[in-house]
Kinemage of the C-alpha trace (Angstrom):
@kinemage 1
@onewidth
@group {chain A} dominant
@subgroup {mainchain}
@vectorlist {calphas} color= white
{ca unk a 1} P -17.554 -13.364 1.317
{ca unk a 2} L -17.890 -11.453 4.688
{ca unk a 3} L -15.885 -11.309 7.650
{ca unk a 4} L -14.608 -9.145 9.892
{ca unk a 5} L -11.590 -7.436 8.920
{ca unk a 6} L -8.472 -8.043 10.222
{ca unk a 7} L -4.533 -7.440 10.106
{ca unk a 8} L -1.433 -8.926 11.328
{ca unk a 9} L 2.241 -8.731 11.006
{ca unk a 10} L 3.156 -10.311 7.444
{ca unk a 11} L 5.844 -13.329 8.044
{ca unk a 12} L 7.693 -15.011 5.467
{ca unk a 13} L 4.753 -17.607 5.345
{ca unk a 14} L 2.276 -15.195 4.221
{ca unk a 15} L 4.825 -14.220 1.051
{ca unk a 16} L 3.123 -17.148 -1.663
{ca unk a 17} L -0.235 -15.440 -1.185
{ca unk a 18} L 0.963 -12.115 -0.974
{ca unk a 19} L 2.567 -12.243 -4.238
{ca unk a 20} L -0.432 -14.240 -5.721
{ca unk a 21} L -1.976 -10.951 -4.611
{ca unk a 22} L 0.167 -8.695 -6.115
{ca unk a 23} L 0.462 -10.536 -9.216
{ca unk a 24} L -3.879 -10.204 -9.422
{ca unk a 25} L -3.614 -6.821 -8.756
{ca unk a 26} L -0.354 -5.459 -10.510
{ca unk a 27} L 0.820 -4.970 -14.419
{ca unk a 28} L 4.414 -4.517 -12.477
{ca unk a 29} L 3.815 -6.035 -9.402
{ca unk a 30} L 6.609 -6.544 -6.615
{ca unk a 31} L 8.988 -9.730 -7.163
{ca unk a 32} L 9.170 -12.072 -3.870
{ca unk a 33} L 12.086 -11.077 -3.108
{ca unk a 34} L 11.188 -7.553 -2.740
{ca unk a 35} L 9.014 -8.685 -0.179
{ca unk a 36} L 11.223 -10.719 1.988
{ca unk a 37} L 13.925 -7.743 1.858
{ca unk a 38} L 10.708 -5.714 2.608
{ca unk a 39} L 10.106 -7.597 6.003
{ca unk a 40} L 13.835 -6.978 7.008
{ca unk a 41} L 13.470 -3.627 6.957
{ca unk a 42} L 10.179 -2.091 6.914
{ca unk a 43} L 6.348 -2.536 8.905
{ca unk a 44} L 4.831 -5.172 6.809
{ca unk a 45} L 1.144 -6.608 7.159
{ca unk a 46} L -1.506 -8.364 5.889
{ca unk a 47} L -4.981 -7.749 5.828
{ca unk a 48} L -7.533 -10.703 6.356
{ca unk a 49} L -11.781 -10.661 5.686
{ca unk a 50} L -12.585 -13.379 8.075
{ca unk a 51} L -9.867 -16.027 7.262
{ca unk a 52} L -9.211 -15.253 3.924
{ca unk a 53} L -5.812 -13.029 3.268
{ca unk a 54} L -6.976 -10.012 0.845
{ca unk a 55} L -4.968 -7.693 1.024
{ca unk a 56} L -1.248 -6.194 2.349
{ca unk a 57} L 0.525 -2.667 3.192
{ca unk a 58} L 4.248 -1.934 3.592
{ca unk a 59} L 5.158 1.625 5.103
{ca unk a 60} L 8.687 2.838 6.257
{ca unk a 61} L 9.268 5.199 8.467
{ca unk a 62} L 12.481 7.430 9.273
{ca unk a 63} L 12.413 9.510 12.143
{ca unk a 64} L 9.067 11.738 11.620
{ca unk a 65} L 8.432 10.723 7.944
{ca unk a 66} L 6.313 7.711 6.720
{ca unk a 67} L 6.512 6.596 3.003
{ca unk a 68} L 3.485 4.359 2.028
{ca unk a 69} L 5.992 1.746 -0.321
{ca unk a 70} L 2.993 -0.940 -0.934
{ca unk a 71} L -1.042 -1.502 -0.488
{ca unk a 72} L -3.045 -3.965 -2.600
{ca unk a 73} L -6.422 -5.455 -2.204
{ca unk a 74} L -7.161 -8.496 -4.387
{ca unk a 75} L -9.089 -7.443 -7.254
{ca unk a 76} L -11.895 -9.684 -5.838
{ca unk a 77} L -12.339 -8.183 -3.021
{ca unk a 78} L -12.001 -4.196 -4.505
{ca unk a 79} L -14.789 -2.010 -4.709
{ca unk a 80} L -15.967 -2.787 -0.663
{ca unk a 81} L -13.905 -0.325 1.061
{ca unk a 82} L -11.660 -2.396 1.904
{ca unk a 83} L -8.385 -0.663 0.473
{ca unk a 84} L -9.634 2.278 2.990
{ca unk a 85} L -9.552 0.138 5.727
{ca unk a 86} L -6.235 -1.050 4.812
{ca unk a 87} L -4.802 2.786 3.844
{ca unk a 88} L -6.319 3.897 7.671
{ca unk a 89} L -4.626 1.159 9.396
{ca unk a 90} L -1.406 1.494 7.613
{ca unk a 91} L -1.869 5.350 8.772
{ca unk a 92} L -2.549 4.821 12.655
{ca unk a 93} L 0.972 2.563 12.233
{ca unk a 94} L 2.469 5.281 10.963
{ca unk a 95} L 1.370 7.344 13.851
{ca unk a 96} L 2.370 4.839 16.494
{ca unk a 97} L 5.820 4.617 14.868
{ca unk a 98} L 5.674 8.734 15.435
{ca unk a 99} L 5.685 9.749 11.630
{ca unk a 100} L 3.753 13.476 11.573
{ca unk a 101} L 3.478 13.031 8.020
{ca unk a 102} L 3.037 9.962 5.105
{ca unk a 103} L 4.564 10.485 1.428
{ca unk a 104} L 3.533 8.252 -1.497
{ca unk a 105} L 4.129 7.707 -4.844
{ca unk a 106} L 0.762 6.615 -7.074
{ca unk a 107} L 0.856 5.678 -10.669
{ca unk a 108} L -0.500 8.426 -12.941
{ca unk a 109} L -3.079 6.230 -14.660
{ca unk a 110} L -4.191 4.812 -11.189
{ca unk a 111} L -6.984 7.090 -11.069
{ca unk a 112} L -8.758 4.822 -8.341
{ca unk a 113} L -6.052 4.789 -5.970
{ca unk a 114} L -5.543 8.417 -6.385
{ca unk a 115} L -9.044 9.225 -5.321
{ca unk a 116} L -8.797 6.752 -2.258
{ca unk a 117} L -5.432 8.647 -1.388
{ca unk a 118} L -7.406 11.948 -1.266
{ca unk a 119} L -10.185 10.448 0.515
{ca unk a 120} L -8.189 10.143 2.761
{ca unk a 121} L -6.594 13.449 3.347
{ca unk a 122} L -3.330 12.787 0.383
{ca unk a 123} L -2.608 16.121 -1.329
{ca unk a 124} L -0.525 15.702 -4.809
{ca unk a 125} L 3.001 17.720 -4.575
{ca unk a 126} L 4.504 16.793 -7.173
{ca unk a 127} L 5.465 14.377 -10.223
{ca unk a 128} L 8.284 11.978 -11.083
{ca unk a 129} L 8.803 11.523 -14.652
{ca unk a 130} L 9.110 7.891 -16.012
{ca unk a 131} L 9.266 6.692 -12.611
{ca unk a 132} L 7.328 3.546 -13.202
{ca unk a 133} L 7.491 0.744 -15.994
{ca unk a 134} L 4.751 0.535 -18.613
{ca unk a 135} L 3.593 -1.190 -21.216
{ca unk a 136} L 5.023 0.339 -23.906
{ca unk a 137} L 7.632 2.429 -22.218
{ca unk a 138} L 7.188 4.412 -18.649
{ca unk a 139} L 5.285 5.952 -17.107
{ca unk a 140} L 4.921 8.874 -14.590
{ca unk a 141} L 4.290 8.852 -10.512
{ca unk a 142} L 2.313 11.579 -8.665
{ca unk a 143} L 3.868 12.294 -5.612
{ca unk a 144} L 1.412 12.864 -2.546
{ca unk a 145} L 1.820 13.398 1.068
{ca unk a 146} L -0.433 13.887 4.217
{ca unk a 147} L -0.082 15.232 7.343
{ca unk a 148} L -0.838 12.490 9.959
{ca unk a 149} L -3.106 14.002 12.651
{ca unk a 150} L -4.047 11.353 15.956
């Protein structure tokens, strides 16, 4: 499939595909209800290639800080640049909302969201120990953050 990309506010319709998403994408993906508190409280949106929904970001910002809580592309549609898209638009959001700079927190085995974080400009700071579940036990976050330049 090709379209042209897309992205709108997510609403509480868009929550069964979104977490058919997530569920594709994830070994510990967000519950439902994490997204509907999610859309209370923080810039929610879905991404769309032509009609179809493939992907969604959540970001929250406080005063001058944006955290990037959520992004996921469907596995399908992975591998186009299409999580890049998604990461930059979530970014200019961020900017608009007047956050200077965007912190995230990336699984340590997620080596191929990693490298999209530092394409675009993510530097790691740090690491939380046994932040995340695992299979097996936990597992460890890398913390990065950018500086969000117009």
């Amino acid at each position: 499939m090709s379209g042209v990309i897309s992205f709108r506010p997510m609403i509480e319709a868009d929550l069964d595909r979104v977490v058919q998403i997530e569920n594709a994408a994830f070994s510990h993906p967000w519950s439902r209800n994490l997204f509907a508190d999610g859309l209370k409280s923080y810039d929610c949106w879905v991404m769309f290639e032509g009609e179809e929904q493939v992907g969604h970001g959540i970001i929250q910002v406080i005063l001058d800080e944006a955290h990037l809580l959520n992004i996921t592309v469907r596995p399908q549609s992975q591998g186009k640049g299409l999580g890049l898209q998604l990461l930059e638009y979530l970014m200019r959001r961020a900017m608009v909302l007047e956050a200077g700079e965007c912190f995230l927190e990336v699984r340590a085995s997620n080596q191929g969201a990693y490298r999209l974080y530092e394409r675009y400009g993510f530097n790691e700071i740090g690491r939380r120990r046994d932040y995340y579940p695992a299979p097996g036990g936990r597992e460890d976050a890398l913390v990065m953050a950018c500086t969000l330049i117009d």
